[in-house]
C-alpha positions as CSV (number, residue, x, y, z in Angstrom):
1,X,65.7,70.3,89.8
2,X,69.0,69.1,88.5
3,X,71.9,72.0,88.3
4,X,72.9,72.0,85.5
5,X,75.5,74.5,85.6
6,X,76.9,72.3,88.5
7,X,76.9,68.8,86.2
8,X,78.9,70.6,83.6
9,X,81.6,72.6,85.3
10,X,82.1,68.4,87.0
11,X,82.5,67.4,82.9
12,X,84.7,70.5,82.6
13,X,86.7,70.2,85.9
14,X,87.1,66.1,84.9
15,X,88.4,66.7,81.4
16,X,91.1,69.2,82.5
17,X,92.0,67.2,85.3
18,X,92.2,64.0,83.2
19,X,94.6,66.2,80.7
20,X,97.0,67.1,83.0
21,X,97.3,63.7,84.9
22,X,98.7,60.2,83.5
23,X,95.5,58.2,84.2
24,X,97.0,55.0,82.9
25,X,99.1,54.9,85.9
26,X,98.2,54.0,89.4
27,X,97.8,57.0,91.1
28,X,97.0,57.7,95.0
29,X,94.1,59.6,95.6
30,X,95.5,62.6,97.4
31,X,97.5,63.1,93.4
32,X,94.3,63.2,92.3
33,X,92.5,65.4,94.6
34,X,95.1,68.2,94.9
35,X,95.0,68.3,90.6
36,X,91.0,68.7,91.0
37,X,91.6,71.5,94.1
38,X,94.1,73.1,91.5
39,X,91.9,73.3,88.8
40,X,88.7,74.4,91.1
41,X,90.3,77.1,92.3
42,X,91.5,78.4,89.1
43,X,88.0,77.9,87.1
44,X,86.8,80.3,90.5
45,X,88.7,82.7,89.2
46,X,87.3,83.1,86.1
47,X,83.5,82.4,87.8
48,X,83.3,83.3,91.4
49,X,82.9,80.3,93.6
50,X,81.8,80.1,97.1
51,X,83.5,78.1,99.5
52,X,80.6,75.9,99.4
53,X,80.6,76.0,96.1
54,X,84.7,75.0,95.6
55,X,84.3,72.0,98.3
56,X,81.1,70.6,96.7
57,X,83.1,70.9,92.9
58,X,86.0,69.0,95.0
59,X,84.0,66.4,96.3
60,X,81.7,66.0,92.6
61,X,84.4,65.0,90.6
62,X,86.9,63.1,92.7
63,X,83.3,61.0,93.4
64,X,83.4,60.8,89.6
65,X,86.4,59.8,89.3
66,X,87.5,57.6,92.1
67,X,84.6,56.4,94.1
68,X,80.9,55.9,93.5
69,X,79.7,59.3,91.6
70,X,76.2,60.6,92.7
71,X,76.1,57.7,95.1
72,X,78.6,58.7,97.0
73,X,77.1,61.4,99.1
74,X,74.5,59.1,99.7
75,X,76.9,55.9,100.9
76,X,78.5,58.5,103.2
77,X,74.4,59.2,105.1
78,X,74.1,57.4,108.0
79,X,70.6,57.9,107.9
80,X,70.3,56.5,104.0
81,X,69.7,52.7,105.1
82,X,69.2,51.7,101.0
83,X,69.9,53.2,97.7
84,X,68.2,51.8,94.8
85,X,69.2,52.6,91.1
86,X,65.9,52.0,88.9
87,X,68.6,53.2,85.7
88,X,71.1,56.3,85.1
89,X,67.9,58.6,85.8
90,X,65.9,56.8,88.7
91,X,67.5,56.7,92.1
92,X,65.5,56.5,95.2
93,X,66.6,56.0,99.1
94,X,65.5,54.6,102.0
95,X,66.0,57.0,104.8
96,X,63.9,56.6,108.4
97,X,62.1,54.3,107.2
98,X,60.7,55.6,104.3
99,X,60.9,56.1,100.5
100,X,61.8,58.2,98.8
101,X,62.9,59.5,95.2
102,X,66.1,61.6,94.6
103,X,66.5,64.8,92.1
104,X,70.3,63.6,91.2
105,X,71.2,61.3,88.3
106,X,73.9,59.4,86.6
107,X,75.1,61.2,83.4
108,X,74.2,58.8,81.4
109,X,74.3,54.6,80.9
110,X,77.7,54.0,80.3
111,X,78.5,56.1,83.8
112,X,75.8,53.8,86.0
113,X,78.0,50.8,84.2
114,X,81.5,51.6,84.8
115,X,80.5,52.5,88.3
116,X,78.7,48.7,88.6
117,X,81.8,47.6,87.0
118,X,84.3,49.2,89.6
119,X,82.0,47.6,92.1
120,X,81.9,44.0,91.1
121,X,85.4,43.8,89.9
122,X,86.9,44.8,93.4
123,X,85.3,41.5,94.7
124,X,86.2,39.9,91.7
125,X,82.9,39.0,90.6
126,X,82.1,39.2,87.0
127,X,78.2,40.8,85.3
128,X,77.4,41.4,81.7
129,X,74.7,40.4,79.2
130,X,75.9,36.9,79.4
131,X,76.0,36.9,83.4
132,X,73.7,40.3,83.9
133,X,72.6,39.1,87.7
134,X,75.2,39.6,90.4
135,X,75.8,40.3,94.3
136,X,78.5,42.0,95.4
137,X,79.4,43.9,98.3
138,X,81.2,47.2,99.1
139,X,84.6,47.5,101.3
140,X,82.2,48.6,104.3
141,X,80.2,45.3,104.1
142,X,77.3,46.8,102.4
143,X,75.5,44.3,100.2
144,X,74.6,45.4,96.3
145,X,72.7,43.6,93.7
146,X,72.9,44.2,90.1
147,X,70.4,43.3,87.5
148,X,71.6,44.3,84.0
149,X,69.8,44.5,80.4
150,X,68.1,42.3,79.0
151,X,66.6,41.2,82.2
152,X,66.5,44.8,83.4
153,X,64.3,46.5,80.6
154,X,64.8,50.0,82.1
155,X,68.6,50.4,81.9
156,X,71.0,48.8,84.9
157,X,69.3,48.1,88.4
158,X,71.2,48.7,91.0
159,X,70.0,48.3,95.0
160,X,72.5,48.7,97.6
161,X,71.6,47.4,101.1
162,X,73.9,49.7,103.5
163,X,75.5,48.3,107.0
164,X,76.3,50.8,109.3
165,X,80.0,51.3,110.3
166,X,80.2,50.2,113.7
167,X,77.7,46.9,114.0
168,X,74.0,47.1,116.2
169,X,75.0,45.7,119.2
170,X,72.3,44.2,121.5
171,X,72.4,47.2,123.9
172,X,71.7,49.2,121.2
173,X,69.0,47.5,120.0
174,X,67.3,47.4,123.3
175,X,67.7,51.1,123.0
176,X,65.8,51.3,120.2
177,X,63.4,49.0,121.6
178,X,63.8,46.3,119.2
179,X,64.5,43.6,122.1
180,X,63.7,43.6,125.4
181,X,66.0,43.0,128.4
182,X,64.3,40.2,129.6
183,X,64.5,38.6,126.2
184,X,67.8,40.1,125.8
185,X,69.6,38.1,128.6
186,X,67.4,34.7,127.6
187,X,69.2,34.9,124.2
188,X,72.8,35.9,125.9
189,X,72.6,32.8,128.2
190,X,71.2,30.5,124.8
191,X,74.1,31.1,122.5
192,X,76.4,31.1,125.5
193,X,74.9,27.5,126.2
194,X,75.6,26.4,122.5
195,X,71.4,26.6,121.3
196,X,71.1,26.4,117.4
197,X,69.5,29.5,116.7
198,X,67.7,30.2,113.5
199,X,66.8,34.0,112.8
200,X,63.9,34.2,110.9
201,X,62.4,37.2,108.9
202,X,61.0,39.1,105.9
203,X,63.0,41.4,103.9
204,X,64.5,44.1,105.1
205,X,63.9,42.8,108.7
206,X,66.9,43.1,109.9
207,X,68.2,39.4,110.2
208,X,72.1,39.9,109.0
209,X,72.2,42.4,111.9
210,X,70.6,40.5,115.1
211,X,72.8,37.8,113.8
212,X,75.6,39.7,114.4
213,X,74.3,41.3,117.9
214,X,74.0,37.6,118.7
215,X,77.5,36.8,118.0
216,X,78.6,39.4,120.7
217,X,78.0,36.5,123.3
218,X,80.0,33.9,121.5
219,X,83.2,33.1,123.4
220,X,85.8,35.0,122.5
221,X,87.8,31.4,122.4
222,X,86.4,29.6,119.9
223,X,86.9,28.7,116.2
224,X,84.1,30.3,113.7
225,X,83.5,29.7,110.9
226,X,81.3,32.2,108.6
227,X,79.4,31.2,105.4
228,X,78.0,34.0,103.1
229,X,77.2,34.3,99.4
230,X,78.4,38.1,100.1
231,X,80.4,38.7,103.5
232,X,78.6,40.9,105.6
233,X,78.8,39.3,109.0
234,X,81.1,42.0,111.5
235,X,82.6,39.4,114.1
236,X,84.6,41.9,115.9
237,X,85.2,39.4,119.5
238,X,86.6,36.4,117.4
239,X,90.4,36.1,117.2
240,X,89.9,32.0,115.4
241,X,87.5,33.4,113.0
242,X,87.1,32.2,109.1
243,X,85.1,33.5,106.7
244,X,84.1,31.9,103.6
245,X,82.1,33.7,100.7
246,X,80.6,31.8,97.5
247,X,81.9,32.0,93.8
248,X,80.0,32.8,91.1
249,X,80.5,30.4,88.0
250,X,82.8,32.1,85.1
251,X,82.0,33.0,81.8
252,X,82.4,29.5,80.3
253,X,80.1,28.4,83.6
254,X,82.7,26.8,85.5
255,X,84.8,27.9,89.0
256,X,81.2,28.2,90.6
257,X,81.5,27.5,94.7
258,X,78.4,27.0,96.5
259,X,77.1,27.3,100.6
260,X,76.5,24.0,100.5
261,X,80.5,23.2,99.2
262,X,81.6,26.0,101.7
263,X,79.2,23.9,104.6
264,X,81.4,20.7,103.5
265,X,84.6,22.2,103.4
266,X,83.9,23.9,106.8
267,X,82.9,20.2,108.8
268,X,86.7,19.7,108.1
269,X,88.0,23.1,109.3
270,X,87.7,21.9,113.5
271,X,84.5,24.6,113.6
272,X,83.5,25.4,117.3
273,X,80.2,27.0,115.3
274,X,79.1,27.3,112.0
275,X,77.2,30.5,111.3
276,X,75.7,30.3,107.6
277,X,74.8,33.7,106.9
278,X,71.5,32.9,104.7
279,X,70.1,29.5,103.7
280,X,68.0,29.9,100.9
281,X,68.1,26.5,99.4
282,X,69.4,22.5,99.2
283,X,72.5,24.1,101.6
284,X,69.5,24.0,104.2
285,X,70.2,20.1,104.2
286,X,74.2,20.3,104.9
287,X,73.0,23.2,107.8
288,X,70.9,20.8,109.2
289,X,73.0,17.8,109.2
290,X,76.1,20.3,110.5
291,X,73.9,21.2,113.4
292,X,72.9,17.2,114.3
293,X,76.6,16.5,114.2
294,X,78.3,17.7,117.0
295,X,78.5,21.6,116.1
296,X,76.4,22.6,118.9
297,X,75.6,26.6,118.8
298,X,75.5,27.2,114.9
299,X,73.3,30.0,113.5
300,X,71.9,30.7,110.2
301,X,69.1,33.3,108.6
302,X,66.2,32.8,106.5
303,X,63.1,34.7,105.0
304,X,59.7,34.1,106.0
305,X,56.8,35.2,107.2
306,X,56.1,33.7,110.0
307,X,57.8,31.1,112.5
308,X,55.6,28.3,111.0
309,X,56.5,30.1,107.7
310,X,59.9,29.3,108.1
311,X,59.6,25.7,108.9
312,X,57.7,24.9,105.9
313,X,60.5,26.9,103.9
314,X,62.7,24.9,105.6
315,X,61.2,21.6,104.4
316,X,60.9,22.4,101.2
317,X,64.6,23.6,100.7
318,X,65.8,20.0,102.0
319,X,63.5,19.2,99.5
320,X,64.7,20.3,96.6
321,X,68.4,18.9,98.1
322,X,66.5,14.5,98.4
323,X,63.9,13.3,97.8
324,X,63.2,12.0,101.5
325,X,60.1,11.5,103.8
326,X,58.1,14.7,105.4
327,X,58.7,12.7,108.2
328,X,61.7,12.5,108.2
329,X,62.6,16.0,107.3
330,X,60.7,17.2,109.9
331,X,62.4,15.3,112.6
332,X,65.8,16.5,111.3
333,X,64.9,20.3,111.5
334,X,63.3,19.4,115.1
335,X,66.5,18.2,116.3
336,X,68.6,20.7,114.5
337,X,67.0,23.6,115.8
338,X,66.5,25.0,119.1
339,X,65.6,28.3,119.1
340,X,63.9,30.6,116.0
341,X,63.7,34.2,116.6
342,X,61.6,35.7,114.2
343,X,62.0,39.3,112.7
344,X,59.1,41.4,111.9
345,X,59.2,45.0,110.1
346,X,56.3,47.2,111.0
347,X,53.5,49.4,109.0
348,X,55.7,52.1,110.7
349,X,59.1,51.3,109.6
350,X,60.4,49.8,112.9
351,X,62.2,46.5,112.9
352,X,61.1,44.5,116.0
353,X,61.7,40.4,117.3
354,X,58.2,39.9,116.7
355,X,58.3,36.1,118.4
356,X,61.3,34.0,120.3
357,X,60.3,30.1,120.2
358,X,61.6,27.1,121.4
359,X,61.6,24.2,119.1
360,X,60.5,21.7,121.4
361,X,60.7,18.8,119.5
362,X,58.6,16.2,117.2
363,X,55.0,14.8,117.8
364,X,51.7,13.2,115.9
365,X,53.9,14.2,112.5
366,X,54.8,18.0,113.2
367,X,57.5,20.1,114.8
368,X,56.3,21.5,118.0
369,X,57.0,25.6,118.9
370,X,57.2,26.5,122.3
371,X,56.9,30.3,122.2
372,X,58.4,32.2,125.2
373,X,58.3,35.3,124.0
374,X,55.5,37.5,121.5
375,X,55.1,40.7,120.8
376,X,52.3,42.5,122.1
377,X,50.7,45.7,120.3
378,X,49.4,48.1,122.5
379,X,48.1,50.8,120.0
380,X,49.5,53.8,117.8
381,X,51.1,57.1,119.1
382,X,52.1,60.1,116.1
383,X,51.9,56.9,113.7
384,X,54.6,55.3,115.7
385,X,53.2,51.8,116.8
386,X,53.5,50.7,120.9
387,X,54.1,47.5,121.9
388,X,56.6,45.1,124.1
389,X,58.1,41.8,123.9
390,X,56.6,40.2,126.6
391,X,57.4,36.5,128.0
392,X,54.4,33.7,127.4
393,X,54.6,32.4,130.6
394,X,56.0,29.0,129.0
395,X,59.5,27.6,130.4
396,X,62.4,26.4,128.5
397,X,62.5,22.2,127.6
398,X,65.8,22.1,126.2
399,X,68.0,20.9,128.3
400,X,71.9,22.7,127.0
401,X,71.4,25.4,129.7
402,X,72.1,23.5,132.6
403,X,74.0,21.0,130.9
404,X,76.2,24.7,130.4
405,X,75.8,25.1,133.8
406,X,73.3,27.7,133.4
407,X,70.0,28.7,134.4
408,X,67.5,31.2,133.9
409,X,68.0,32.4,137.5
410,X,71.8,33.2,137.1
């Protein structure tokens, strides 16, 4: 049950606080807090507080005030990995894999909105009935999307896809066995050699963060440049690093930027690597093209289902950018691409590289895979599913390893 008591002695503690200080001016948030504590501690007079009681108050309305409300308790969980906002009334989590719904709500509409409001505007992006679809991000990185009335019939939809702190890194997800070692020192020695490498997946997979795991083993030397429609992407090793994020159009439909501008734009920036940090359409084309000329050891993301999956998607997103041959398609993504691992969340909630394949090249009118490495169910232990990554037995075609002056043996 909701506390009701609790929701309005927050009103209460808010309206006194907003009394006393000049909220038209730009205030720091330790001015703010130490009003709240003041008041707090004199409403406890009147009605006993606990301690627990005084810090939770605290916490409530400076939430309310200056950061994310009811959400913010919730943004501040490592183990919350998504927070969806079905309306002021509905909020569920994600938390170990699992569902789940929340007994906290927003007080009302117009609370859910000017907290959507606070978040879009900080990355000046722009939603309301005339633009009511938006992505955004948070100043950790976490990616939100907002879907507003009337295309949301149940009030504001808000879903918040959180990125932890600190960034997976490969060791880590080893650790959780997500990757093996064996697969893990392949893919070191692949980026290291300058492979194109596509991460495939479904949602929720876990894509954005092997992409970042991957970029660990990019030379700390070179010039990267990132592409993202909302930056997420934590490069921490990369002193010559740029990152480029998409613009929405404005209200009058103008001043939009898209990947594939950003892809152009980038070709001119002297880019070591390109990593584009979703391709969901015609941009698939520029990608492609970036990768066939001369910008060896780009990556990019996609969804799919499958490995073969993706390379259908793929065709069809150059596609929709000209009107050119199957054929022809197909030969460009064969020679683009090197490597597609591809992400796979399972019935139990764990996020695993289901399949690493080479892309070995063009024949009798289709791409040929060359999969070195599947994963192999073993069975089910406490509903938690077994299995390891296992090599095929297949070697590597491409030559860029040794032309690196590496080998599988190093």
């Amino acid at each position: 049950m909701v506390d009701i008591a609790k929701e309005d002695m927050i009103q209460l503690i808010r309206d006194e606080v907003g009394y006393r200080l000049d909220l038209s001016k730009e205030l720091q948030d330790e001015e703010i807090k130490d009003v709240i504590t003041q008041v707090v501690f004199e409403k406890s007079k009147q009605n006993y507080l606990t301690l627990l009681q005084k810090q939770e108050l605290i916490a409530g309305v400076f939430n309310s005030m200056r950061r994310l409300d009811v959400l913010q308790p919730l943004l501040e969980d490592p183990a919350v990995t998504e927070i969806m906002v079905n309306g002021p009334d509905n909020i569920f989590i994600e938390k170990n894999g699992r569902t789940y719904q929340l007994d906290i709500k927003f007080e009302g509409t117009e609370k859910l909105e000017n907290v959507i409001q606070s978040i879009v505007s900080r990355v000046n992006r722009v939603v309301n009935e005339a633009m009511p679809i938006v992505d955004a991000r948070l100043p950790d990185g976490s990616r939100v999307n907002v879907v507003l009335p009337p295309i949301a019939l149940r009030g504001p939809t808000m879903t918040i896809r959180k990125f932890p702190e600190q960034h997976l890194t490969v060791e880590k997800l080893i650790e959780l066995g997500s990757l093996s070692e064996e697969a893990a020192e392949l893919l070191k020695k692949l980026v290291q050699a300058r492979y194109n490498i596509f991460v495939s997946g479904g949602t929720g997979s876990g894509k954005t963060t092997f992409l970042n795991a991957l970029s660990d083993f990019i030379p700390p030397h070179e010039r990267i440049i990132t592409i993202e429609d909302s930056a997420e992407l934590q490069l921490k090793n990369i002193k010559n690093l740029v990152s480029l994020e998409t613009r929405n159009a404005n209200t009058e439909g103008k001043g939009e930027i898209t990947t594939r501008d950003l892809i152009k734009t980038s070709l001119r920036m002297r880019p070591d690597r390109i990593i584009v940090g979703e391709v969901r359409g015609a941009e698939a084309l520029d990608m492609l093209q970036a990768m066939n000329t001369g910008h060896d050891g780009s990556l990019s993301t996609g969804h799919a289902n499958t490995t073969k999956d993706m390379l259908s998607r793929l065709e069809t997103m150059v596609l929709s950018a000209a009107p050119l041959p199957v054929e022809v398609i197909r030969k460009q993504i064969a020679a683009a691409l090197d490597i597609i691992i591809h992400l796979g969340r399972l019935r139990d909630g764990t996020r695993k590289v289901l399949e690493i394949c080479e892309v070995e090249g063009f024949a009798h009118g289709d791409i040929v895979l060359n999969p070195l490495f599947r994963f192999q169910e073993e069975g089910e232990v406490d509903q938690r599913v077994i299995g390891n990554l296992k090599r095929t037995g297949k070697l590597l075609h491409r030559l860029k390893l040794k032309m690196a002056g590496l080998s599988l043996e190093d």
